[in-house]
N, C-alpha and C positions, 0 to 999 in steps of 0.2 A: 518502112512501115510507120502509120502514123498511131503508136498504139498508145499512148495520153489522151488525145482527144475520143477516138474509138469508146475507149472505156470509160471516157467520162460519159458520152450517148447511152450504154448499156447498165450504167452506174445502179439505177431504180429496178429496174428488172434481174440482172445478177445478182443484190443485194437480196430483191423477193425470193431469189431460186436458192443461192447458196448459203443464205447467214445461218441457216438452222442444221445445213447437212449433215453436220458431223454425228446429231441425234441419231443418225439412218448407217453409222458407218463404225460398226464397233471394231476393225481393226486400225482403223484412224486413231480412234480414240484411245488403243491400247499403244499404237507405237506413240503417240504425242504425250503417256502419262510416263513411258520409259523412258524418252527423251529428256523430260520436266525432271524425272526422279535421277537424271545423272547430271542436269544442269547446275537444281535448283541449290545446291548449297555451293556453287562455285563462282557466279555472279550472275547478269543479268542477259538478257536472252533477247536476239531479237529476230521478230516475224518479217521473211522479204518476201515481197509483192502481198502484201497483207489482203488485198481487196477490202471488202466490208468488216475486216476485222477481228472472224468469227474464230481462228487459229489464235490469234493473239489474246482474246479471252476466254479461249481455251484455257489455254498455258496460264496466266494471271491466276482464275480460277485456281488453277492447282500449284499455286506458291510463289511465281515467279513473276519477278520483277521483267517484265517485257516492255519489246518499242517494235510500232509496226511502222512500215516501212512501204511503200508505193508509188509509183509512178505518177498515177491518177489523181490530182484533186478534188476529183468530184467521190470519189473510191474514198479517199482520205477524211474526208467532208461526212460522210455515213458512219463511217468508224468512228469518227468521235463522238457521233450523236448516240450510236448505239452501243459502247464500248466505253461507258466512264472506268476511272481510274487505270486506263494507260494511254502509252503516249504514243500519238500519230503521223509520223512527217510524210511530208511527197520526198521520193527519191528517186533516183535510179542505178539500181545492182551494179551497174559498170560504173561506176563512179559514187559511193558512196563518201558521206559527209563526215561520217566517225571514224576517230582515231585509230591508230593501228596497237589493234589486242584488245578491243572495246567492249568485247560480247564472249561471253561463257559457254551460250550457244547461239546457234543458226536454224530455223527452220525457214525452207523455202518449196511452198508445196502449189506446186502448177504454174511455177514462174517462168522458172529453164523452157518452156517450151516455145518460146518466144524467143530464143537465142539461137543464130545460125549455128551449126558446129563448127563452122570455121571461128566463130568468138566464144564460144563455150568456155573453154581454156581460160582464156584471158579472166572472160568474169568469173568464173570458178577461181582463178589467183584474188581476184580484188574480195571472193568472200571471206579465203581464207588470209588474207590481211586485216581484216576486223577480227577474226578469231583469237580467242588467248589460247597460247598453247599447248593443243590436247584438247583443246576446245569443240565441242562435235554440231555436229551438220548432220541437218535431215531432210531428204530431199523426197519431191512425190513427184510422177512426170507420168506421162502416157509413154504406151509400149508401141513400137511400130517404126515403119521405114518410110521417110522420104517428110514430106509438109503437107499441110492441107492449108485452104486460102479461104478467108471469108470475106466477102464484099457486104455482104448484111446481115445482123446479129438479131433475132428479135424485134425485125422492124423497122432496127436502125441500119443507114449506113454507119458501115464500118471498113479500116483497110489493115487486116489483121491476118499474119503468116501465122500457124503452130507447127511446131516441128516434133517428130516422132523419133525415137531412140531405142535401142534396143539396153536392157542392163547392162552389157559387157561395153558398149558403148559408152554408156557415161560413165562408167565405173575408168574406163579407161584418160578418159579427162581427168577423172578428178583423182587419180595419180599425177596424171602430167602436171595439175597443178597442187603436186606433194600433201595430196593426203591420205590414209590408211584407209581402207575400204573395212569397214565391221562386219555387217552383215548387206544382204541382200534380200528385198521381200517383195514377192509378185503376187500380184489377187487378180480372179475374173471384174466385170465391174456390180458394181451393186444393178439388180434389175431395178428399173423404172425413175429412180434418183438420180442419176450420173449417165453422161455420156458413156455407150456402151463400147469403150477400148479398156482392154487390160491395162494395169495402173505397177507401177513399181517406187521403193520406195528405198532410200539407201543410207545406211548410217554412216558416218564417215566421219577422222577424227583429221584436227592438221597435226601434221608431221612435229 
């Protein structure tokens, strides 16, 4: 899948639709202020697949020293314009660039879904390698079975897999890749703001 350039195409129009959603999602906003409140005096925190940013100055907003993190250039590009005082790199979660034990915490919300479950594992190991530890992880993903495929986003082409999970499913990786499962939280989706799949969200500490 070609999902850098994809997302660079859709960059202006995602940016239009998601940078403000969190205003529309107040259980977003309560599990990212609990998050913040068990990070923030422990170090620094970083946002994977940041997109426009809007997670990452979340969390700033409320204390913390954060770094977003994204595949996309052009995703990365928007985030600094809109997101002064944090910092923005292009990455990619299976291979990240920071040291091992670099982050206090992890938020990675709607990333995973772009990850075959045959690699989930793996890149769940390489998050919890930036982790300090004890260090916790929050994850957000769509609920459901099997993939869906999109050829065009908004007008643009695009060549973009999402892949569906059930909780017991990712919970069950992100064991295999040793880490404690906290809690689990499932919501219907917000009407009219969000793609209409059930959303789940999971706290998780490394081992």
């Amino acid at each position: 899948m070609d999902y850098q350039s994809s997302y660079d195409r859709v960059a202006d129009e995602y940016t239009r639709r998601i940078f403000d959603e969190l205003q529309h999602k107040p259980l977003d906003r309560q599990l990212l202020d609990r998050f913040a409140a068990t990070v923030r005096d422990r170090g620094p925190a970083c946002d994977i697949g940041t997109g426009p940013g809007h997670v990452a100055q979340y969390l700033h907003q409320r204390g913390l020293q954060v770094t977003g993190i994204d595949l996309s250039p052009a995703m990365i590009q928007r985030a600094k314009a809109l997101v002064p005082g944090v910092e923005f790199e292009q990455g990619n979660m299976q291979s990240l660039a920071a040291p091992d034990h670099a982050y206090a915490g992890l938020t990675a919300f709607y990333c995973l879904i772009h990850i075959p479950p045959e690699s989930l594992t793996p890149t769940l190991l390489e998050l919890r390698r930036v982790l300090q530890p004890a260090g916790t992880l929050l994850l957000a993903f769509h609920l459901g079975e099997g993939s869906l495929h999109l050829d065009e986003w908004w007008g643009q082409k695009v060549n973009l897999d999402f892949f569906l999970f059930r909780s017991d499913q990712m919970a069950g990786h992100l064991r295999a890749a040793n880490f404690e499962i906290e809690e689990i939280i499932e919501r219907d989706p917000y009407p009219i703001i969000e793609y209409p799949s059930r959303r789940s969200y999971i706290f998780a500490k490394r081992r």
